[in-house]
C-alpha positions in Angstrom: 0.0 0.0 0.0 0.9 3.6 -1.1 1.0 6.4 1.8 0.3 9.5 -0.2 0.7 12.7 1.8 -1.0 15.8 0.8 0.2 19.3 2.4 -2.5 22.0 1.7 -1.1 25.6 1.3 2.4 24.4 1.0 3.5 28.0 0.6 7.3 28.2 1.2 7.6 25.4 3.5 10.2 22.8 1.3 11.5 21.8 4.2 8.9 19.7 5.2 8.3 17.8 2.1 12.3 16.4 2.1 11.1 15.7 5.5 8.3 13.7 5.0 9.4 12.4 1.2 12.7 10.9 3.4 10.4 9.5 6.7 8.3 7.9 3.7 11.6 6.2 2.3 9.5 5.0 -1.2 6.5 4.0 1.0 4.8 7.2 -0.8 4.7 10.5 -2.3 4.3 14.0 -1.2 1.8 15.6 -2.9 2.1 19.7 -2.3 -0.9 22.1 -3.7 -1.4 26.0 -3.2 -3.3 28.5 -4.7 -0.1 30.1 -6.4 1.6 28.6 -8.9 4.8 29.8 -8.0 4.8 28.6 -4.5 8.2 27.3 -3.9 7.3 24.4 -2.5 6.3 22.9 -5.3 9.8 22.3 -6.4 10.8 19.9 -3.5 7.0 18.0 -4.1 6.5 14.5 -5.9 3.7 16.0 -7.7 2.9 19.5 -7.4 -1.1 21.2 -7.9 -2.4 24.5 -8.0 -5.9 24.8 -6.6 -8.7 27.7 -5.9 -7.8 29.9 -3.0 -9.2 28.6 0.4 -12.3 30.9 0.6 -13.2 29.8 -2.8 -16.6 27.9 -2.9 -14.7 25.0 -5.1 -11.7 24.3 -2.8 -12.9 21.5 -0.9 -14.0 20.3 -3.9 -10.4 20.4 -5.5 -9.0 18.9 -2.9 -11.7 15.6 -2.3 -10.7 15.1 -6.4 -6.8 15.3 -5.4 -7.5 12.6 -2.7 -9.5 10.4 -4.9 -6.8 10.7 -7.9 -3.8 10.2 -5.6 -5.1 7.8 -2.9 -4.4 10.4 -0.3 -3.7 8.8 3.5 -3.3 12.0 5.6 -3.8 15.8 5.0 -1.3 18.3 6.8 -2.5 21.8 6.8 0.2 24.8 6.6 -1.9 27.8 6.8 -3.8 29.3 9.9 -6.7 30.4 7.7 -7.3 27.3 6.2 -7.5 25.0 9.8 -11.1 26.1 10.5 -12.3 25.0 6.6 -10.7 21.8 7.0 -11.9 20.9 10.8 -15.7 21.7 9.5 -15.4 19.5 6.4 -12.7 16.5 7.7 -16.0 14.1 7.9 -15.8 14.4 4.0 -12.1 13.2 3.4 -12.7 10.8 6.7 -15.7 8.8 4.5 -12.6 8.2 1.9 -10.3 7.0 4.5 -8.1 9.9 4.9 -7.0 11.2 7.9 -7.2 14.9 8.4 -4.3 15.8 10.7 -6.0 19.2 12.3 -8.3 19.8 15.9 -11.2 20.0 16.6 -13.2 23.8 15.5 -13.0 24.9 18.9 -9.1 24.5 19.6 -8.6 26.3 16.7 -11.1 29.0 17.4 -8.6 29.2 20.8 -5.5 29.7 19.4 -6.7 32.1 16.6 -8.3 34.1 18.8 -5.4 35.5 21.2 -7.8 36.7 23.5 -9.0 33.2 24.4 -6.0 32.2 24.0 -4.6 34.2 27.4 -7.9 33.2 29.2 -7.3 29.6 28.3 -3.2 29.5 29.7 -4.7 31.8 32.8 -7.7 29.3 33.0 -5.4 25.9 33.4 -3.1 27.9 35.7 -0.4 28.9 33.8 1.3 32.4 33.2 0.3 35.1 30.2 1.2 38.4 29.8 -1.1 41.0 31.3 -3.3 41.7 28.3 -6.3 43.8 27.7 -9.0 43.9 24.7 -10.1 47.3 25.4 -8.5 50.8 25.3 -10.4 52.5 28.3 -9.9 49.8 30.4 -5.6 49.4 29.6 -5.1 53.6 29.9 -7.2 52.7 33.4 -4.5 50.6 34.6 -1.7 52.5 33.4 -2.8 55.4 35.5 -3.2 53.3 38.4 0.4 52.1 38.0 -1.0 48.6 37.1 0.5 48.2 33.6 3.6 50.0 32.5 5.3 51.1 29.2 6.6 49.7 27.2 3.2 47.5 25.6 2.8 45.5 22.6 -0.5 46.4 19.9 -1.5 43.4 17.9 -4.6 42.0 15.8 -6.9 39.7 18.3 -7.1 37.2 15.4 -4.0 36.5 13.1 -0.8 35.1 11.9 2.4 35.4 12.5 3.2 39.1 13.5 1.2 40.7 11.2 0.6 44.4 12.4 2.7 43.9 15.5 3.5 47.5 17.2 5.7 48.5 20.3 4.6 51.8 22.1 6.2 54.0 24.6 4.2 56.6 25.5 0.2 57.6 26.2 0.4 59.0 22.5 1.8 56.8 20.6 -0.8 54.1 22.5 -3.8 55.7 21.1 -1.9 56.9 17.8 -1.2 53.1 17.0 -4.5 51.6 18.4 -6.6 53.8 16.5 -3.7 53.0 13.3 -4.0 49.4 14.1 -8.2 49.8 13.6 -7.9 51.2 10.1 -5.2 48.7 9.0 -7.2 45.2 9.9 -10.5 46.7 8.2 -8.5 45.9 4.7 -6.1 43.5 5.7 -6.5 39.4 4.9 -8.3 39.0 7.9 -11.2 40.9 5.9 -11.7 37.7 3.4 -12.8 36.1 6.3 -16.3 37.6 6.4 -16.6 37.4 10.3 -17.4 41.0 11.3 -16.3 40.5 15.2 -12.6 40.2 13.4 -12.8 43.6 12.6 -15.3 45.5 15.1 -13.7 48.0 16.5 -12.7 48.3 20.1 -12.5 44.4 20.7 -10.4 43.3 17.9 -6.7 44.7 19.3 -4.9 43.2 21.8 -3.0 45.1 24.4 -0.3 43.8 25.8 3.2 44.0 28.6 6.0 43.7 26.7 8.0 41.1 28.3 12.5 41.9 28.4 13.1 38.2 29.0 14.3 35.4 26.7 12.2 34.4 24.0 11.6 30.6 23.4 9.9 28.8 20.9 8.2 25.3 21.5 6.7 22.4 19.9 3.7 20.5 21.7 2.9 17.3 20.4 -0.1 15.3 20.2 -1.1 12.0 18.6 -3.9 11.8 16.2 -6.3 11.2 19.2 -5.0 14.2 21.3 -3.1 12.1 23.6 0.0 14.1 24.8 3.4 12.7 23.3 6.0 15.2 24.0 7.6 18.4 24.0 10.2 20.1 22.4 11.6 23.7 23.0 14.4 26.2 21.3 15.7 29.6 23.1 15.5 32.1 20.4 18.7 33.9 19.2 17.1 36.0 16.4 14.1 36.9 14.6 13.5 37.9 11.0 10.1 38.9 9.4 8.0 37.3 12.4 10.1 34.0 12.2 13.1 32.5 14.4 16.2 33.0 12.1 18.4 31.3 14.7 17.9 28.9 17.3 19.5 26.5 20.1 17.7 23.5 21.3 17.0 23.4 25.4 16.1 20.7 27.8 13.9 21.8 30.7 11.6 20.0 33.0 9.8 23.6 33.6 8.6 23.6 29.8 8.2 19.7 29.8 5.4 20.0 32.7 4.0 23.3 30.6 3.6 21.6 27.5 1.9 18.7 29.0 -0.4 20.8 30.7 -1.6 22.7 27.6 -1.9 19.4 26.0 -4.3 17.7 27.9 -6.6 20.7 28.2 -6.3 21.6 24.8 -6.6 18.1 23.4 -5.1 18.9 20.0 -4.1 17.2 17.1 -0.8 16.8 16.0 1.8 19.4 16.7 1.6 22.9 17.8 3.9 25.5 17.2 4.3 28.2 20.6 5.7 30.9 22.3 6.9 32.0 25.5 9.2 34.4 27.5 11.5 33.9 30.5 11.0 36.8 32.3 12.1 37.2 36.6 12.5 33.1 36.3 8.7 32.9 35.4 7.6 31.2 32.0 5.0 33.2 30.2 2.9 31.9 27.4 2.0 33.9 24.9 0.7 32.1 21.3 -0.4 28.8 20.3 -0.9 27.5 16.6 -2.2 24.0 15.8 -0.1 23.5 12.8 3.6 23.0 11.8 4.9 26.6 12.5 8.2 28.1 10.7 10.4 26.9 13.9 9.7 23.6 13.8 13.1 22.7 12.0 15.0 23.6 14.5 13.0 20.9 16.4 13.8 18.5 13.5 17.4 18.8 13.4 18.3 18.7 17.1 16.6 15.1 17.1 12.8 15.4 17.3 11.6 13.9 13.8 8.1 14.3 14.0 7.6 13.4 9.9 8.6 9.6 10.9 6.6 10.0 13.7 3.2 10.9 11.6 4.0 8.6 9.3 4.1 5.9 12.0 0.7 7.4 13.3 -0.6 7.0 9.5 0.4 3.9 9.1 -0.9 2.5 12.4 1.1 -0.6 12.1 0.4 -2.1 15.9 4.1 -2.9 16.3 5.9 0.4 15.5 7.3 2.6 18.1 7.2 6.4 17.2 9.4 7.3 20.0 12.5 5.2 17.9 12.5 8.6 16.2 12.8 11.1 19.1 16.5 11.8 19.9 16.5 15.5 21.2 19.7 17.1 22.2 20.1 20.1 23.8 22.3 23.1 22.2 22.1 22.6 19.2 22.6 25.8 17.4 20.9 26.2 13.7 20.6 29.0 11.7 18.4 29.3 8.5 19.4 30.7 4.6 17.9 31.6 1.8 18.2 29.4 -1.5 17.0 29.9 -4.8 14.6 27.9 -6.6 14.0 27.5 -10.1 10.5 27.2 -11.9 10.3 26.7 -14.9 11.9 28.0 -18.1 
């Protein structure tokens, strides 16, 4: 039997089809579609389709004729936006026995919403930065000596850092907030059609801007939500939104965290997070239930969760997914740019 693997919204992520095309070792391909036919992606893919954007009425019909062609086993979602379509509609690709690799609506309604995101970390008694979804009630606390400059402004709902802002002052707080407003009524969060997104004067995010070390983490499930392990990187560097450079840490502390968010959340697969250090306190700021752009650095210290899915896919009763779990602590990776070329 063939274990085709279908990534939706591949995007720029090659990395993870040489991962998954070497964990397959010949047992399968990697198919890769996206809605641009120049996504680079495409050129580390076995076989390589362009399909409707995500919001377009025909894409979930694109995709069940990809899984018929191809005899797709599992589905890996890249893209935040996408998660919710696929959750809704996994009974479809479940009837042609193929496993949809994403949670359940309501875990990813929590982690795209960052508000419910810090009342869910708060709820199972862990730490978040003081945040606030309204104005009045964060220049309130600033007067009372409560919060304190400097504060981070970004989109409730969103990826990545998109719109992030740092302020200083009273000013530039209600200069930005106000910018911030005008900004997410025409950015991609529009195509979403859900008008609480951008309703004004619930849909930014105040925040305490944290001076301790950033971390980056990996919580991972199995394809029943059953907690299978952790694994963390301390932050060196930071380009466009992403971890640029990375060293791989063993901690207890973050072990016990990730576990913890785990069996509340229930999620499926792995999740990509973040988190400060700050006065020996670990703070947790954002969750997404997908592969995120760090998880290389994951990878290549020793945590290779492509064999590990494809052992969950496979569900062959004597395998033993932890065989491919050898995580080593500082290990230092950087990542670079390389060209790709597409045609003529």
């Amino acid at each position: 039997m063939k274990y085709n693997i279908l990534f939706t919204c591949a995007g720029r992520r090659n990395y993870l089809m040489n991962y998954f095309k070497e964990a397959l070792n010949g047992r399968g391909k990697v198919i890769a579609v996206d809605s641009q036919k120049l996504a680079t992606a495409f050129a580390d893919a076995d076989i390589s389709i362009c399909v409707p954007n995500v919001n377009n009425e025909n894409y979930i019909d694109s995709l069940i004729e990809i899984v018929k062609r191809y005899s797709i086993k599992a589905i890996i979602s890249l893209n935040d936006f996408e998660l919710p379509i696929l959750s809704k509609n996994k009974k479809l690709f479940e009837d042609l026995d193929t496993k949809v690799i994403v949670s359940a609506t309501e875990v990813i309604n929590t982690a795209f919403d960052k508000w419910k995101t810090h009342n869910f970390i708060e709820s199972i008694g862990l730490n978040s930065p003081k945040t606030y979804i309204n104005l009045d009630s964060a220049l309130t606390d600033i007067d009372k000596g409560v919060l304190s400059f400097p504060l981070v402004l970004k989109p409730r709902f969103g990826s990545g850092s998109l719109s992030v802002e740092f302020v200083e002052t009273i000013e530039e707080l209600k200069l930005n907030y106000k910018l911030q407003n005008i900004k997410l009524k025409r950015s991609v969060l529009k195509s979403i059609n859900e008008s609480s997104i951008i309703e004004e004067g619930t849909s930014i995010l105040i925040q305490e801007k944290l001076n301790g070390k950033e971390f980056g983490f990996d919580i991972v499930n199995d394809l029943k939500g059953e907690y299978f392990g952790t694994f963390v990187r301390e932050k060196l560097s930071m380009r466009n939104g992403e971890t640029d450079k990375a060293v791989s840490i063993v901690d207890s502390s973050f072990d016990n965290i990730g576990k913890t968010i785990a069996k509340n959340l229930k999620h499926v697969g792995t999740m990509d997070g973040d988190a400060f250090v700050y006065n020996e306190k670990i703070y947790v700021l954002e969750l997404n239930p997908r592969f995120g752009g760090g998880y290389p650095f994951s990878h290549n210290a020793g945590a290779n969760i492509a064999a590990v899915y494809i052992d969950w896919i496979i569900n062959n009763p004597d395998s033993n997914p932890i065989k491919h779990i050898n995580y080593k602590p500082s290990i230092i990776h950087s990542k670079c740019d390389r060209l790709i070329q597409q045609g003529e």
